[in-house]
C-alpha positions in Angstrom: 17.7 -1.7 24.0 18.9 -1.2 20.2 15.3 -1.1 18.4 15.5 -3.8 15.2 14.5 -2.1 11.5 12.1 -2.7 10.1 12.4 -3.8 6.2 10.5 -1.7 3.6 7.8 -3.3 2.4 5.5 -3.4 -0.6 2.2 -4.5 0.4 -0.3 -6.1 -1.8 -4.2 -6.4 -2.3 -4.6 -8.9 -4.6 -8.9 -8.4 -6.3 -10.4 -10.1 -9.1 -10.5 -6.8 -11.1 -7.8 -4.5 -9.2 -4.6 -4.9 -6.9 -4.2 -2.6 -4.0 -0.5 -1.0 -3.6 1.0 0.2 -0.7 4.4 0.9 0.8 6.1 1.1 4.1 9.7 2.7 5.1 9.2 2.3 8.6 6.4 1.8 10.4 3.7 3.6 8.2 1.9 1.8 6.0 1.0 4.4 2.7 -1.6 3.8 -0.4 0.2 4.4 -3.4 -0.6 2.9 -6.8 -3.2 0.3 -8.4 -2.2 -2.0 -10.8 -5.7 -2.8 -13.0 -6.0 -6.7 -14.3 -5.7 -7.2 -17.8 -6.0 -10.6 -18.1 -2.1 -10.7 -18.6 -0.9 -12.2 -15.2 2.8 -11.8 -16.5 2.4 -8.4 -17.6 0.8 -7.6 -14.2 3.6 -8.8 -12.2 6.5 -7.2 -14.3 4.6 -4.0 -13.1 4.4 -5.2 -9.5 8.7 -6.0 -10.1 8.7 -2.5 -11.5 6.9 -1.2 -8.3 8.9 -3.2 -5.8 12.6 -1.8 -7.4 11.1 1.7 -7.7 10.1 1.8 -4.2 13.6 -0.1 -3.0 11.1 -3.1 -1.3 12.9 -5.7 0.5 9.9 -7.7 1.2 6.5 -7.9 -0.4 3.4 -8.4 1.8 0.5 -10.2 -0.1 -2.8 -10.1 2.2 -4.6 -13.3 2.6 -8.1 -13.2 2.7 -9.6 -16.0 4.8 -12.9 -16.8 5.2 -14.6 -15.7 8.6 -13.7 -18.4 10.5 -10.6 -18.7 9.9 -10.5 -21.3 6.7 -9.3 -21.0 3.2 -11.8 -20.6 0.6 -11.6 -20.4 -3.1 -10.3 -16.7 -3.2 -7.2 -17.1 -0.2 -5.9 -20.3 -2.8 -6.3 -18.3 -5.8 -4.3 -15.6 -3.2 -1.8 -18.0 -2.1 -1.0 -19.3 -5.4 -0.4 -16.2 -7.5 1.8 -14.7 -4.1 4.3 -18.6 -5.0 3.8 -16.9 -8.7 5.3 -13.6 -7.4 7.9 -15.4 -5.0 9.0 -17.2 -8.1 9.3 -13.6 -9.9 11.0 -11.3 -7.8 14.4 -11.2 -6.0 12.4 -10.0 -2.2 11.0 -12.9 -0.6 6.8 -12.9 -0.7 5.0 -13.5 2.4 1.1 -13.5 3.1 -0.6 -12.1 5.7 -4.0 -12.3 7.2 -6.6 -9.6 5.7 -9.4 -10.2 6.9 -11.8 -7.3 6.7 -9.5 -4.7 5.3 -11.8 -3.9 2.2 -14.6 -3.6 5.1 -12.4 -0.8 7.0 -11.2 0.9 4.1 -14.4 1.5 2.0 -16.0 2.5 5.9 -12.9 4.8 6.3 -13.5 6.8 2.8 -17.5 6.7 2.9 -16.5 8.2 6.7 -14.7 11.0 4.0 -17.8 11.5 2.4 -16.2 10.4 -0.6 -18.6 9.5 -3.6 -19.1 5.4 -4.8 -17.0 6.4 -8.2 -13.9 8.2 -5.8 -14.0 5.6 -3.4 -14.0 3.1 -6.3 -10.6 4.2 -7.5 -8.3 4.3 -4.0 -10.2 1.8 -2.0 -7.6 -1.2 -3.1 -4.6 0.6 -2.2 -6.2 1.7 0.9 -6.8 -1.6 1.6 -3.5 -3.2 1.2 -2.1 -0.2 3.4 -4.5 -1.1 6.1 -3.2 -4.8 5.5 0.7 -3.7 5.6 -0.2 -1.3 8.3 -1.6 -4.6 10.4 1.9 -6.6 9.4 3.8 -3.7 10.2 2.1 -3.8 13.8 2.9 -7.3 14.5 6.5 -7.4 13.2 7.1 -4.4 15.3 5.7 -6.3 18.5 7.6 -9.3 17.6 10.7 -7.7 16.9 10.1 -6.0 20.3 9.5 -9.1 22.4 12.6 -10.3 20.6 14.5 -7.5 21.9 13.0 -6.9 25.0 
């Protein structure tokens, strides 16, 4: 059984205020930068391009945050249309993928730490979208399997 690669991946957590960064070579899913809005969507994806050719990304993961049950709400189409933004912006195709409760299980994860509101404040984005790669990584890696197997 010749095991399929698995492409590296930039993984994204895209907030209101702050986007979670996170990378993958493999099948670990790593925090690594924040990129803080400014207002300047442009601006803000140049540094996401930046991020993606510094890190050699061949895909970018943008989580999706649906609502509960399952639906799109206001902030999974503000999600979904800034990830067609991105597609139309880098050379590495975009996909989304389900994130349902990721912030949830990162800030639990760093108040688990003991970490302090202002620490948690300032790696809980990235540590979101790794938890959010982390969960895409998973499922590619089964699917590839089935494929294989």
């Amino acid at each position: 059984m010749n095991a399929t690669r698995l492409p590296r991946a930039l993984g994204l957590d895209l907030g209101s205020k702050r986007i979670g960064v996170a990378v993958s070579a493999g099948t670990v899913a790593t925090p690594i930068d924040t990129v803080h809005r400014s207002g300047d969507r442009p601006r803000e994806h140049r540094e996401i391009a930046d991020l993606v050719h510094e890190w050699e990304a061949e895909i970018v993961v943008v989580g999706l945050p649906y609502n509960m049950d399952g639906s799109v709400g206001p902030m999974a189409k503000k999600c979904e249309a800034e990830a067609k933004a991105l597609g139309d912006t880098l050379d590495v195709p975009v996909v989304l993928y389900d994130e349902r409760l990721t912030t949830v299980s990162a800030e639990r994860s760093l108040m688990e730490q003991n970490m302090n509101a202002e620490a948690r404040r300032k790696v809980v984005d990235q540590l979101a979208a790794a938890v959010m790669l982390q969960a895409w990584l998973d499922s590619e890696s089964a699917s590839t399997e089935h494929a294989d197997g």
